[in-house]
VOKE-249275 format. One record per atom (N, C-alpha, C, O): atom name; x, z, y; residue in three letters. Coordinates in steps of 0.02 Angstrom, whole numbers, plus 50000, padded with zeros to 5 digits. Example, Ala and Ser with C-alpha at 12.3 -4.5 7.8 and 13.67 -1.06 7.14 Angstrom:
// residues 2
N:50660:50390:49716:ala
CA:50615:50390:49775:ala
C:50660:50390:49835:ala
O:50712:50423:49834:ala
N:50642:50354:49888:ser
CA:50684:50357:49947:ser
C:50645:50394:50002:ser
O:50670:50402:50057:ser
END
This chain:
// residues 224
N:49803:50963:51317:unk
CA:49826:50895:51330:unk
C:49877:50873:51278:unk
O:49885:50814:51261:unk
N:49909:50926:51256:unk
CA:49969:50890:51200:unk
C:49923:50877:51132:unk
O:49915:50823:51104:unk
N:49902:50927:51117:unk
CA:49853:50925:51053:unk
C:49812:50833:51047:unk
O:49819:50793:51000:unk
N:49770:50821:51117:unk
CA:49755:50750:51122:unk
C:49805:50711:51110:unk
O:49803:50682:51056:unk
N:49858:50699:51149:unk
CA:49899:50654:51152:unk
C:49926:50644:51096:unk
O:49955:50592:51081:unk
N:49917:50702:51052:unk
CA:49968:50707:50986:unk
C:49910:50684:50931:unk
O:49933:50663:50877:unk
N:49838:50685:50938:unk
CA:49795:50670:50902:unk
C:49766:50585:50917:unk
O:49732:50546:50884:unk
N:49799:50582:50982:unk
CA:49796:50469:50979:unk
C:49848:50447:50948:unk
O:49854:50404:50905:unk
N:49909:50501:50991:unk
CA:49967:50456:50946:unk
C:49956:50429:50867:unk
O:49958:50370:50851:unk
N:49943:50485:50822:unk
CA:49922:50472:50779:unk
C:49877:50417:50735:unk
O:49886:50388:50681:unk
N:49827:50418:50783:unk
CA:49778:50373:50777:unk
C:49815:50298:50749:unk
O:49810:50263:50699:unk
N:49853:50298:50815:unk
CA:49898:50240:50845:unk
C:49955:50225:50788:unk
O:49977:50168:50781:unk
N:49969:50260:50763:unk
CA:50031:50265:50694:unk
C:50004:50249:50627:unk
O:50040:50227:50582:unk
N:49927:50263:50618:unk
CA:49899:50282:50591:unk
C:49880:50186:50571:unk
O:49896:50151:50523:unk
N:49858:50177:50607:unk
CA:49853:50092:50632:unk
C:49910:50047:50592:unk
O:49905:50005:50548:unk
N:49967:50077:50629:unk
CA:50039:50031:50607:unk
C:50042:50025:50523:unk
O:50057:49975:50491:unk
N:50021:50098:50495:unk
CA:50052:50069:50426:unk
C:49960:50054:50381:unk
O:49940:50060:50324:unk
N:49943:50043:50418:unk
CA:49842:50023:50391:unk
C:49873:49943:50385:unk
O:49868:49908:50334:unk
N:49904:49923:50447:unk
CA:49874:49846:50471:unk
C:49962:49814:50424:unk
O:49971:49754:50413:unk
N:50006:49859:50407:unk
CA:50051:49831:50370:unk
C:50025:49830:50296:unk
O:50036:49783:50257:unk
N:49991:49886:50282:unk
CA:49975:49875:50205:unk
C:49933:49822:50188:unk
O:49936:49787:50137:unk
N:49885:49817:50242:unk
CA:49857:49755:50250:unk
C:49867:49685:50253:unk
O:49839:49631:50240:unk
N:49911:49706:50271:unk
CA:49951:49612:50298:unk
C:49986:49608:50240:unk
O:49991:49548:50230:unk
N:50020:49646:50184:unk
CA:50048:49634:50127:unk
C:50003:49639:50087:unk
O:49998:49587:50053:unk
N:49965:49679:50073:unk
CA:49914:49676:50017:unk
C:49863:49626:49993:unk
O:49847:49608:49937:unk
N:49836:49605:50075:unk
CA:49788:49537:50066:unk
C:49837:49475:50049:unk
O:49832:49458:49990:unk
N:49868:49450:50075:unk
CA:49880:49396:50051:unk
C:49917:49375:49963:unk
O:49920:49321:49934:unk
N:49948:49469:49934:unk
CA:49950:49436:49868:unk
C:49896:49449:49835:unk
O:49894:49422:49780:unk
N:49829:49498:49857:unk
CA:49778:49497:49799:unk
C:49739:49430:49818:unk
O:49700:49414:49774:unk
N:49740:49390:49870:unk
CA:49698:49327:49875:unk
C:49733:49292:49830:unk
O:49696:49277:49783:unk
N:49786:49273:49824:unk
CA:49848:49236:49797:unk
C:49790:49252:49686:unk
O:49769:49223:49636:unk
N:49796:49301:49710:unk
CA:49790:49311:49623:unk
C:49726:49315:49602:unk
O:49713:49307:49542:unk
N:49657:49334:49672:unk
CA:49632:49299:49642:unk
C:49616:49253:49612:unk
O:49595:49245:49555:unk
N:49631:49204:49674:unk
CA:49632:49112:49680:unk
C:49650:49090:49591:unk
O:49619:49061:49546:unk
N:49702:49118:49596:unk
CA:49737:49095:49534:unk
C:49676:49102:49469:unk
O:49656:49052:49439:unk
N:49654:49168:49456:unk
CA:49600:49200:49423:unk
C:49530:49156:49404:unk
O:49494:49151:49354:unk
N:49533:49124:49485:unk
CA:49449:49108:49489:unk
C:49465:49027:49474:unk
O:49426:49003:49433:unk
N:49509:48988:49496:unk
CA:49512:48907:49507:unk
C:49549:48878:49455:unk
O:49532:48826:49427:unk
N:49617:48921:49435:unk
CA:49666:48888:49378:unk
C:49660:48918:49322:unk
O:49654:48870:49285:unk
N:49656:48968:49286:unk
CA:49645:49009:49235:unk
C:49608:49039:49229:unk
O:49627:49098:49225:unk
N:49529:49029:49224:unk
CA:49488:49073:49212:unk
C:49468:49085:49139:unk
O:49423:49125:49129:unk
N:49497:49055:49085:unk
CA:49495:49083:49022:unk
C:49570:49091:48993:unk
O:49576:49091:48932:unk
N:49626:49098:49033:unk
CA:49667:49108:48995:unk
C:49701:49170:48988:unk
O:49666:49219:48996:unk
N:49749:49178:48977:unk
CA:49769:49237:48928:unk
C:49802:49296:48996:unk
O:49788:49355:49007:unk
N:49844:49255:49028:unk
CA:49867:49265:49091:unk
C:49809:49308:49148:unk
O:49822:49362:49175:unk
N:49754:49276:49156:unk
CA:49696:49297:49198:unk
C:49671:49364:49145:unk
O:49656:49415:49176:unk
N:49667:49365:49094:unk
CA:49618:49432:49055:unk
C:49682:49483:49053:unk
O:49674:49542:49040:unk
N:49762:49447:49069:unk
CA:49793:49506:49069:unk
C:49796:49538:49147:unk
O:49801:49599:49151:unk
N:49794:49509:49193:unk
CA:49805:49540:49252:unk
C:49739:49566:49283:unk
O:49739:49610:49327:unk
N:49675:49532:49256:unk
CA:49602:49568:49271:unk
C:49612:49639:49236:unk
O:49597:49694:49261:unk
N:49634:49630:49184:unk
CA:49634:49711:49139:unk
C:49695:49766:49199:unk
O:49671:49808:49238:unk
N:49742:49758:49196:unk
CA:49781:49784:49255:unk
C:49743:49809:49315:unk
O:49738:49866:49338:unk
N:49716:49749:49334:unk
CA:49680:49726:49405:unk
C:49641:49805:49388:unk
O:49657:49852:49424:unk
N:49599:49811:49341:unk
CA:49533:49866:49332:unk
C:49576:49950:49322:unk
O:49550:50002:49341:unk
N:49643:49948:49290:unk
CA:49664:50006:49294:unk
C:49684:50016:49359:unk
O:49658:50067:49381:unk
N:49728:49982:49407:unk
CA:49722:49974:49481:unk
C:49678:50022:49520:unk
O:49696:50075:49546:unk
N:49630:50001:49519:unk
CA:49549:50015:49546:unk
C:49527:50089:49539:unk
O:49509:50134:49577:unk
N:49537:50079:49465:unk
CA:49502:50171:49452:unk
C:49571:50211:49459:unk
O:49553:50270:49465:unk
N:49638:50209:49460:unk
CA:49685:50251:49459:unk
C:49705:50273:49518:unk
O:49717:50232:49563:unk
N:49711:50329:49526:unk
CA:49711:50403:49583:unk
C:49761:50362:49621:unk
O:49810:50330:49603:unk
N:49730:50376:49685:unk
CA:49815:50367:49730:unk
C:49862:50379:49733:unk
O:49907:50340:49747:unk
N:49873:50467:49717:unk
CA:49917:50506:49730:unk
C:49973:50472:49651:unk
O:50019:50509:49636:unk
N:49967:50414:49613:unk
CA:49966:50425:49581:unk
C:50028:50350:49600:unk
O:50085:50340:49579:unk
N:49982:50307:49649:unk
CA:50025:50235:49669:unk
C:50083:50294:49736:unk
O:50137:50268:49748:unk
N:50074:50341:49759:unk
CA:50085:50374:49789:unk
C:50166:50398:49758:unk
O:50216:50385:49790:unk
N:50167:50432:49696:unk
CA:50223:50438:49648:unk
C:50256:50370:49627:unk
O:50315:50378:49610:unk
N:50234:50299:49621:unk
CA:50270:50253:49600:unk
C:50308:50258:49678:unk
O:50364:50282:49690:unk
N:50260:50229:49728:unk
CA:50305:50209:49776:unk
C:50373:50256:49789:unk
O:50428:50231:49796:unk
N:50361:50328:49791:unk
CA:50428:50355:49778:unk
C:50490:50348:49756:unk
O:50547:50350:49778:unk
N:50456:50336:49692:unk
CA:50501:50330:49640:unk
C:50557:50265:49659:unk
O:50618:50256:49661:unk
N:50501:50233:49668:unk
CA:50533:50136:49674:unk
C:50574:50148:49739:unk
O:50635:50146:49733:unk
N:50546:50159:49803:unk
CA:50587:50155:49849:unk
C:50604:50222:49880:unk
O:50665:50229:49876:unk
N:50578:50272:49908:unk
CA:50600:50332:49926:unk
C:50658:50366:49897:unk
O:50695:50407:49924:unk
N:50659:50346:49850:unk
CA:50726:50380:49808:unk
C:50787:50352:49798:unk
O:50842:50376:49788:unk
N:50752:50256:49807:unk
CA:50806:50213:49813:unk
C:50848:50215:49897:unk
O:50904:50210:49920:unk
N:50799:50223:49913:unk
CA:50813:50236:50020:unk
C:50848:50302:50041:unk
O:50894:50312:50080:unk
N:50802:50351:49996:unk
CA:50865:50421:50040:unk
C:50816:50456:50071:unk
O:50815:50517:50083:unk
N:50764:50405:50086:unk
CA:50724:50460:50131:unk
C:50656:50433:50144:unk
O:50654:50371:50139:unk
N:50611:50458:50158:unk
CA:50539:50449:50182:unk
C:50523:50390:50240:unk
O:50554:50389:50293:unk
N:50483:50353:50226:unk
CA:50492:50310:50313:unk
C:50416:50281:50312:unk
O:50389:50282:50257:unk
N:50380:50257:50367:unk
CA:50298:50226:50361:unk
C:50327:50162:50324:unk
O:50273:50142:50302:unk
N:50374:50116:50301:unk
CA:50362:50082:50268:unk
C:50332:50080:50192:unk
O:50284:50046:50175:unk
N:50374:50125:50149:unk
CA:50365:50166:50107:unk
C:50290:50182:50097:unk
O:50256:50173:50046:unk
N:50272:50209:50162:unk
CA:50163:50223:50170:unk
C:50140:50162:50160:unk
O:50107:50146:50111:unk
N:50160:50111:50225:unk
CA:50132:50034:50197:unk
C:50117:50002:50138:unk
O:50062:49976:50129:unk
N:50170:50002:50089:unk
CA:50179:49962:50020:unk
C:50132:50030:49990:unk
O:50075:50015:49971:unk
N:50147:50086:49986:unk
CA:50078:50125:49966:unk
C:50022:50101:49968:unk
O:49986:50091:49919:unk
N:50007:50089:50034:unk
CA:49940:50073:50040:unk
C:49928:50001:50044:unk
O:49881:49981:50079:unk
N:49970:49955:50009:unk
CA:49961:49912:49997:unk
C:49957:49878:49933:unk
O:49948:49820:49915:unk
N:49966:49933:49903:unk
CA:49956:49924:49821:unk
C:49883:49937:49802:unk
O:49851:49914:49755:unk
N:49866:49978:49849:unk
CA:49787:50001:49844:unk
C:49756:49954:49879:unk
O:49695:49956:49882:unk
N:49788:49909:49908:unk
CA:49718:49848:49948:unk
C:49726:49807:49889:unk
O:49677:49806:49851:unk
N:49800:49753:49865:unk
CA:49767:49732:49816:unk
C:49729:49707:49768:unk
O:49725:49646:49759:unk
N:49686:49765:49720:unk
CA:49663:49756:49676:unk
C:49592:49749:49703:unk
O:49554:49705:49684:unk
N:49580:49789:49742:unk
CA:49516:49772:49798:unk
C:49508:49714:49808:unk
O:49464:49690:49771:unk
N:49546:49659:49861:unk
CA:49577:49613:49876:unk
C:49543:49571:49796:unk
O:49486:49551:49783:unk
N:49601:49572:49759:unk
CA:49570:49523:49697:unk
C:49526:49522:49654:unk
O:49517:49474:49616:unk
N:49482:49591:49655:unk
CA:49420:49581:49626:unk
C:49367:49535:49662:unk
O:49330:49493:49636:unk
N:49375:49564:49760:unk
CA:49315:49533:49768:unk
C:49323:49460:49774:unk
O:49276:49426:49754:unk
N:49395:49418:49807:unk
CA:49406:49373:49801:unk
C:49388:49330:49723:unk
O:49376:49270:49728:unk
N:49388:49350:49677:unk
CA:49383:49322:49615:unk
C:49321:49316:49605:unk
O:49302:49258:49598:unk
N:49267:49370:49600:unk
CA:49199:49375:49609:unk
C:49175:49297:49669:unk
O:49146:49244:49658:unk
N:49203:49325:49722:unk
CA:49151:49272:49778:unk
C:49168:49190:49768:unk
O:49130:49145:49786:unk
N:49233:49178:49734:unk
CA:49258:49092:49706:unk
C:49218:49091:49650:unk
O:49208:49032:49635:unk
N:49194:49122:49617:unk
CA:49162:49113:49554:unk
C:49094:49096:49559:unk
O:49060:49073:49513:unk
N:49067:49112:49638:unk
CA:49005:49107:49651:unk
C:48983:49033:49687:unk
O:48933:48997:49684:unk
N:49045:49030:49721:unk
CA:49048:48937:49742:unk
C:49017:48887:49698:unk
O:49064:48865:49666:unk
N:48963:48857:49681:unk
CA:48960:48801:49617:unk
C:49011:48750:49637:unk
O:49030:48721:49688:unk
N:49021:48752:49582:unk
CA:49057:48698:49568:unk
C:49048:48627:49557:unk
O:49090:48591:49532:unk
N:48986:48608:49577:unk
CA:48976:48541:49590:unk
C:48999:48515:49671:unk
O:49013:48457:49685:unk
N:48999:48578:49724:unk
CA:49048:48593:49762:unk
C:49113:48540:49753:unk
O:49130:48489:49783:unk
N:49134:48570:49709:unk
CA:49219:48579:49710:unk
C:49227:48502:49673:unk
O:49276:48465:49676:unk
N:49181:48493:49647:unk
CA:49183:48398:49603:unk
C:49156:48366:49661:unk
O:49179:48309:49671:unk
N:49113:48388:49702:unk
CA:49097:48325:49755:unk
C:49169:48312:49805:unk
O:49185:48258:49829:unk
N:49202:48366:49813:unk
CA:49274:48348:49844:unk
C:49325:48328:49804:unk
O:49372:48296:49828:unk
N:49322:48342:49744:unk
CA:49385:48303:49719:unk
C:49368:48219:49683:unk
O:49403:48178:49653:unk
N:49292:48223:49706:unk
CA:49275:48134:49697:unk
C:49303:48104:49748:unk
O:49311:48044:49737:unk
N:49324:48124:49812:unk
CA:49350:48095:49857:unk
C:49407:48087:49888:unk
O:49424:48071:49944:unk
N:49449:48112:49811:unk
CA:49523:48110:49809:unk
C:49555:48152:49840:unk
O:49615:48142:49853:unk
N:49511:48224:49866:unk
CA:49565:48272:49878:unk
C:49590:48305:49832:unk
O:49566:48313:49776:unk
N:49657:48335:49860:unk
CA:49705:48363:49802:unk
C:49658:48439:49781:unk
O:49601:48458:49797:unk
N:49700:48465:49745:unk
CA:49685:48544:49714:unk
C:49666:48591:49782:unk
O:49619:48618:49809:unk
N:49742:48581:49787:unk
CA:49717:48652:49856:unk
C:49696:48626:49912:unk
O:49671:48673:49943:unk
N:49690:48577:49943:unk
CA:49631:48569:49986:unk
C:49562:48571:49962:unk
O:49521:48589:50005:unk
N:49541:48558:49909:unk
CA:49489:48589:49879:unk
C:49449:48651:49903:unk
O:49398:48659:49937:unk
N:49512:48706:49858:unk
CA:49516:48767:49874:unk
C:49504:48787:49938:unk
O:49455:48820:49955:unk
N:49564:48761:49989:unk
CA:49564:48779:50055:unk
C:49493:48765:50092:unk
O:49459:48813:50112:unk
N:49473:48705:50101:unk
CA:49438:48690:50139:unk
C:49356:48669:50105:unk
O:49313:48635:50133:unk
N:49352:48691:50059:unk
CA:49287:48677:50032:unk
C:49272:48771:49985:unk
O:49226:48806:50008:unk
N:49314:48799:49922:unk
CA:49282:48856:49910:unk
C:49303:48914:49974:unk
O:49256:48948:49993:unk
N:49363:48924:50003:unk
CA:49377:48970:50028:unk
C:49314:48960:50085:unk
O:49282:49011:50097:unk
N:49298:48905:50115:unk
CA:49252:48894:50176:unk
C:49180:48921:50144:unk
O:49144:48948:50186:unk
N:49152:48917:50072:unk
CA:49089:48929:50055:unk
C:49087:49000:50046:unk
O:49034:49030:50046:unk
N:49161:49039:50038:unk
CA:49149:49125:50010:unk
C:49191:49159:50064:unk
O:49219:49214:50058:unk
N:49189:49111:50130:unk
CA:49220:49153:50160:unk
C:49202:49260:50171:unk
O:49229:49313:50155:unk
N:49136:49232:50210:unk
CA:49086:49299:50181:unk
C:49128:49361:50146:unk
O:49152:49411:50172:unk
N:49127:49343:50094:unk
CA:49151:49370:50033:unk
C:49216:49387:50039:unk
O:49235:49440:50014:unk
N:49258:49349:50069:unk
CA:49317:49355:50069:unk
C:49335:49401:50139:unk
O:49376:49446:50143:unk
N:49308:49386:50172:unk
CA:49285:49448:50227:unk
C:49290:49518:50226:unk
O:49327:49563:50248:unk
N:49218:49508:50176:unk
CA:49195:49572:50165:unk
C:49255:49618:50118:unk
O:49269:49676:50129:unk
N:49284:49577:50065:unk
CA:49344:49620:50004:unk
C:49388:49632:50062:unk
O:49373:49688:50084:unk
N:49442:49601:50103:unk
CA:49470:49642:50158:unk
C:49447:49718:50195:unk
O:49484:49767:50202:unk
N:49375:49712:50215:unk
CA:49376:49760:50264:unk
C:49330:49817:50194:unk
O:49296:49862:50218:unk
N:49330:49814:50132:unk
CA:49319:49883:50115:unk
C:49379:49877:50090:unk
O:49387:49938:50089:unk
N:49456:49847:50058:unk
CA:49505:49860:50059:unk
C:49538:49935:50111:unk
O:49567:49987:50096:unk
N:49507:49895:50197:unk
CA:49510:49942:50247:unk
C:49495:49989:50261:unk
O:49518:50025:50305:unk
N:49439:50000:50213:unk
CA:49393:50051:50242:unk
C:49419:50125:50169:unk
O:49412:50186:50177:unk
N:49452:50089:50101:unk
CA:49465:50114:50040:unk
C:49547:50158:50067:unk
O:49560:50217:50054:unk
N:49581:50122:50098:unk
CA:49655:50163:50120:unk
C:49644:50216:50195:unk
O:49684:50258:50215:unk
N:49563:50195:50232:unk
CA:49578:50229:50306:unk
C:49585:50301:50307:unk
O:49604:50330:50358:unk
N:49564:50345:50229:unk
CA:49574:50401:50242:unk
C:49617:50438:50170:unk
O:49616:50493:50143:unk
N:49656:50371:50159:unk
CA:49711:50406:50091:unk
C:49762:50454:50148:unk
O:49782:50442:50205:unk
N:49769:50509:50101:unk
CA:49807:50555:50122:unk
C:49869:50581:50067:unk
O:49924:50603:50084:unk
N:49843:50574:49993:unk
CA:49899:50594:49942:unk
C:49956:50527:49939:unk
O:50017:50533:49936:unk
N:49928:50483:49940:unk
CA:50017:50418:49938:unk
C:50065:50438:49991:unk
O:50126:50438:49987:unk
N:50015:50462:50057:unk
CA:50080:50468:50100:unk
C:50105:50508:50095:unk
O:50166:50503:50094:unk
N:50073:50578:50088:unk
CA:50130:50618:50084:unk
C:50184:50610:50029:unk
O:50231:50648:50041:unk
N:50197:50566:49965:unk
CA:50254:50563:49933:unk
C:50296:50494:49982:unk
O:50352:50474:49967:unk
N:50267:50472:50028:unk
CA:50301:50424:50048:unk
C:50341:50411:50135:unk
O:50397:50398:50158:unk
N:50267:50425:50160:unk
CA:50266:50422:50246:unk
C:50288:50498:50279:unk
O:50311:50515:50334:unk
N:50267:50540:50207:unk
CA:50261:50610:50228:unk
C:50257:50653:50302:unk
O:50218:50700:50293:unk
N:50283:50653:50369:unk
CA:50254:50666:50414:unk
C:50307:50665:50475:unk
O:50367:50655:50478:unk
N:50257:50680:50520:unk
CA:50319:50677:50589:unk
C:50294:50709:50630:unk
O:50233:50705:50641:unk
N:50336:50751:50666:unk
CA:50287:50820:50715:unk
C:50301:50773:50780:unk
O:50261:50784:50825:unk
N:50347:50724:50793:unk
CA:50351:50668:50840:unk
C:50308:50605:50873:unk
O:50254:50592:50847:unk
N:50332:50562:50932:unk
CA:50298:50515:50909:unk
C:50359:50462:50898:unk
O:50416:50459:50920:unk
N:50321:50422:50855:unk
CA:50371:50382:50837:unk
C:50361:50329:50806:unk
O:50337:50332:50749:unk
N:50376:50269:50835:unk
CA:50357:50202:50776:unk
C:50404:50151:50735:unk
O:50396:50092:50716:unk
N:50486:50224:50726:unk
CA:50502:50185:50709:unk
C:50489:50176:50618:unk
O:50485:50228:50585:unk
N:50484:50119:50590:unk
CA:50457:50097:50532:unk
C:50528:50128:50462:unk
O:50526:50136:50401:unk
N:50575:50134:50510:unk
CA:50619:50157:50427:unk
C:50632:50233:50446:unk
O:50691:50247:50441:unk
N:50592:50284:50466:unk
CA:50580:50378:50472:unk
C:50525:50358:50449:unk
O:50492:50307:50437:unk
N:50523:50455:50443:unk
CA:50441:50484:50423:unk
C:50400:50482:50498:unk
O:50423:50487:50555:unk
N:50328:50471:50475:unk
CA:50280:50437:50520:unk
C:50215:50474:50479:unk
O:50198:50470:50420:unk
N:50184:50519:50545:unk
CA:50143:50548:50520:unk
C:50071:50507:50522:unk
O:50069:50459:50561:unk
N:50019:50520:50491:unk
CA:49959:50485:50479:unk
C:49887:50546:50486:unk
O:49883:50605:50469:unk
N:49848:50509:50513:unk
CA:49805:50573:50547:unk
C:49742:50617:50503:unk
O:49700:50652:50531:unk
N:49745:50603:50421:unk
CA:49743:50634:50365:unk
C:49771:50695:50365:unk
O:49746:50751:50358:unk
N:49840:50674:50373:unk
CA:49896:50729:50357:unk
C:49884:50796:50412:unk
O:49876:50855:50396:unk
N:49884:50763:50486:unk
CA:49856:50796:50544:unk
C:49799:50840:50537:unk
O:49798:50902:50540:unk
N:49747:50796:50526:unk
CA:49714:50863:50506:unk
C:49702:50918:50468:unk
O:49673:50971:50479:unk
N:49738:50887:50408:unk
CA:49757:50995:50348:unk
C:49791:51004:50408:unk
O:49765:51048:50442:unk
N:49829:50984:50428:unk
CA:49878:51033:50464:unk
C:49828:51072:50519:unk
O:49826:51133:50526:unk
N:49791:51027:50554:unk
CA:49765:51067:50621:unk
C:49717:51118:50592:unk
O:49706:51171:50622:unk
N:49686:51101:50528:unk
CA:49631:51121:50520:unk
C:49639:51190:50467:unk
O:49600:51236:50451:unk
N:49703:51174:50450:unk
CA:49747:51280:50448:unk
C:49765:51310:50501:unk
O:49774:51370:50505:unk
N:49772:51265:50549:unk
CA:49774:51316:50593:unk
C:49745:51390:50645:unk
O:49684:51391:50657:unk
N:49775:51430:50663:unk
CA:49726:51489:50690:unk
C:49708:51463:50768:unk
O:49671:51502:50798:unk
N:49726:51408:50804:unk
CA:49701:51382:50862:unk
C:49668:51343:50853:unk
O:49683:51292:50820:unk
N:49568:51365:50902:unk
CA:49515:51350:50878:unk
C:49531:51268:50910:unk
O:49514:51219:50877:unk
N:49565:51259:50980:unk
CA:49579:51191:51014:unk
C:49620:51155:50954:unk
O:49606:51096:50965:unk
N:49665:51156:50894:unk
CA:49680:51129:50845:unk
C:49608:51121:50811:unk
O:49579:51067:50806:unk
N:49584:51177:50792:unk
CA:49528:51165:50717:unk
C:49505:51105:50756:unk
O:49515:51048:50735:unk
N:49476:51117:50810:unk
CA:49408:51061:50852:unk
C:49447:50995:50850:unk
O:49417:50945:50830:unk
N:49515:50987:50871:unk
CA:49555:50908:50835:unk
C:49539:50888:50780:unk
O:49521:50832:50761:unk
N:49546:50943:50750:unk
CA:49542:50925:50666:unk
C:49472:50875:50659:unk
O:49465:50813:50659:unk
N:49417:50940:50651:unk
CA:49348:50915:50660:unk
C:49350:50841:50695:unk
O:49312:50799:50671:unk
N:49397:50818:50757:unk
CA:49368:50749:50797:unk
C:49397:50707:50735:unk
O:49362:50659:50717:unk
N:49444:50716:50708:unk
CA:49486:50680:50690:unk
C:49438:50656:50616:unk
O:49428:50598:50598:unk
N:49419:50708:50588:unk
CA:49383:50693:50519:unk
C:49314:50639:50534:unk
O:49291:50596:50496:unk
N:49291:50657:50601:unk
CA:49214:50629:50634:unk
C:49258:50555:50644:unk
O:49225:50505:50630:unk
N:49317:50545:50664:unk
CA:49349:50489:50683:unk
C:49347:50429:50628:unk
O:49321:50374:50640:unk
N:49375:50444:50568:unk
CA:49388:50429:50502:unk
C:49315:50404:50469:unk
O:49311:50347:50444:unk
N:49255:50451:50471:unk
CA:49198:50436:50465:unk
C:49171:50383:50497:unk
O:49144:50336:50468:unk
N:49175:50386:50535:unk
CA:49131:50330:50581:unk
C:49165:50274:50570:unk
O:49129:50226:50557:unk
N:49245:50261:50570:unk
CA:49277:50210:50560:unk
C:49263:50195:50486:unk
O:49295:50144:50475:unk
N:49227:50217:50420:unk
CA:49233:50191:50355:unk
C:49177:50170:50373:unk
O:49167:50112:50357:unk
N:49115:50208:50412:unk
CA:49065:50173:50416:unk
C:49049:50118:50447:unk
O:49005:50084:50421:unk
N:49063:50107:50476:unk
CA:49077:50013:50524:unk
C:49080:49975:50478:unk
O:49044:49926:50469:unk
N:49156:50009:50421:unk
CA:49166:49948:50397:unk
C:49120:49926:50344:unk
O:49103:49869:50328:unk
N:49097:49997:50313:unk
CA:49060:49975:50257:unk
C:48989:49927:50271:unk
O:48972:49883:50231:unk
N:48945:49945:50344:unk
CA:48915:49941:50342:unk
C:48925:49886:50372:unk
O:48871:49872:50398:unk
N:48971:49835:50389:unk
CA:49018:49761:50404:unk
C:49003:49718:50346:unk
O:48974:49664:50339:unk
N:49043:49777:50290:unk
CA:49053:49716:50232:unk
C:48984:49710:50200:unk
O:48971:49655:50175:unk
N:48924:49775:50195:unk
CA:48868:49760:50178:unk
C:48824:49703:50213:unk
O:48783:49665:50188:unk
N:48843:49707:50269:unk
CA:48809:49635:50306:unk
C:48849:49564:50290:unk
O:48814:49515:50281:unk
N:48887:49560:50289:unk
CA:48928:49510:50259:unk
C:48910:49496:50191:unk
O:48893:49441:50167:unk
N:48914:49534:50171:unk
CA:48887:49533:50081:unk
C:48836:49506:50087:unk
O:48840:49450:50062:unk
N:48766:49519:50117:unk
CA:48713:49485:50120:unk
C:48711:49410:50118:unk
O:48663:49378:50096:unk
N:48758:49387:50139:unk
CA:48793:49308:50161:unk
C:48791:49260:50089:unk
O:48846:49251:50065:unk
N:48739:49231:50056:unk
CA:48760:49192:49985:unk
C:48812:49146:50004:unk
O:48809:49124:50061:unk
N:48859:49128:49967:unk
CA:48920:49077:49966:unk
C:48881:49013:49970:unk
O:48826:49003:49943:unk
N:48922:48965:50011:unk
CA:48893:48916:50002:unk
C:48844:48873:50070:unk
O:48846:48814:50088:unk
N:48801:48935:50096:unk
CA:48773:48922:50163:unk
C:48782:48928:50218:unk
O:48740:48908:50258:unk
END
């Protein structure tokens, strides 16, 4: 019974710093796509932060895992799930602004001239005419964002690093159920290994939803 309780808690913690990296990550990689796809798409500004944007993408976690340290863990004193959050919110991101940039690009833009013949401004444009045609799209870059952090395990440990507790509070260490399972799954109690095992089957099934979410979504052309 503790082993369970200690394998939802988790779950449950596990959640808190998913849906924070989330809530910070999406709204500045939309922000930059937008910018990317509607105001600067040939300028100097957009080919410098797309180039960024692509080292982003392919570079190791464990790797945004050591910045976040650096930047705040070291500035703080100590480990805390916020620390995990902005981790894993550096890794939604670039996710975040590729696909956002991709799916505005796919909007025609005779679109976007039939609304501004009728004297709407810029960002109502945006708002209510491309964001409404790629929503889809914009959908879909969120939840493989979601589905890209649900089973990072190297950022946190330089950041969230762990908690044999439960606990939500956001400035301590806060364990994540990655971490949980190396742990259970060294262990010599077979009722640990078999956590372990639920826990990895857990993780699975949850990337698969999403992927197979945003693949249906994806199917969606902009526009209809």
């Amino acid at each position: 019974d503790f082993c369970l309780s200690r394998g939802l808690g988790d779950v449950y913690k596990r959640q808190i710093m998913t849906v924070l990296g989330v809530a910070i990550g999406t709204p500045l990689g939309m922000l930059a796509g937008t910018y990317m796809a509607e105001y600067g798409r040939h300028s100097k500004l957009t080919i410098v932060v797309r180039f960024i944007n692509d080292i982003l993408l392919s570079a190791p976690s464990i790797i945004v895992g050591l910045f976040i340290y650096e930047v705040m863990v070291v500035k703080m004193g100590h480990f805390s799930a916020l620390a995990g959050a902005m981790a894993l919110a550096v890794i939604v991101v670039p996710v975040v602004v590729r696909t956002t940039e991709d799916m505005l690009l796919l909007v025609p833009d005779p679109l976007r001239e039939a609304a501004s013949a009728l004297g709407l401004p810029r960002a109502i444009v945006i708002g209510k005419v491309a964001y409404r045609a790629a929503r889809a799209g914009l959908i879909t870059g969120v939840l493989l964002a979601i589905a890209r952090i649900s089973g990072e395990t190297a950022p946190l440990l330089f950041t969230a690093l762990n908690n044999q507790f439960f606990s939500t509070n956001l400035n301590a260490p806060m364990s994540s159920l990655p971490a949980v399972i190396f742990q259970f799954a060294l262990s010599r109690y077979k009722e640990w290994q078999q956590l372990a095992w639920t826990g990895a089957l857990l993780i699975t099934l949850a990337v698969l939803v999403l992927s197979v979410t945003a693949r249906v979504l994806q199917m969606g052309k902009p526009g209809k």
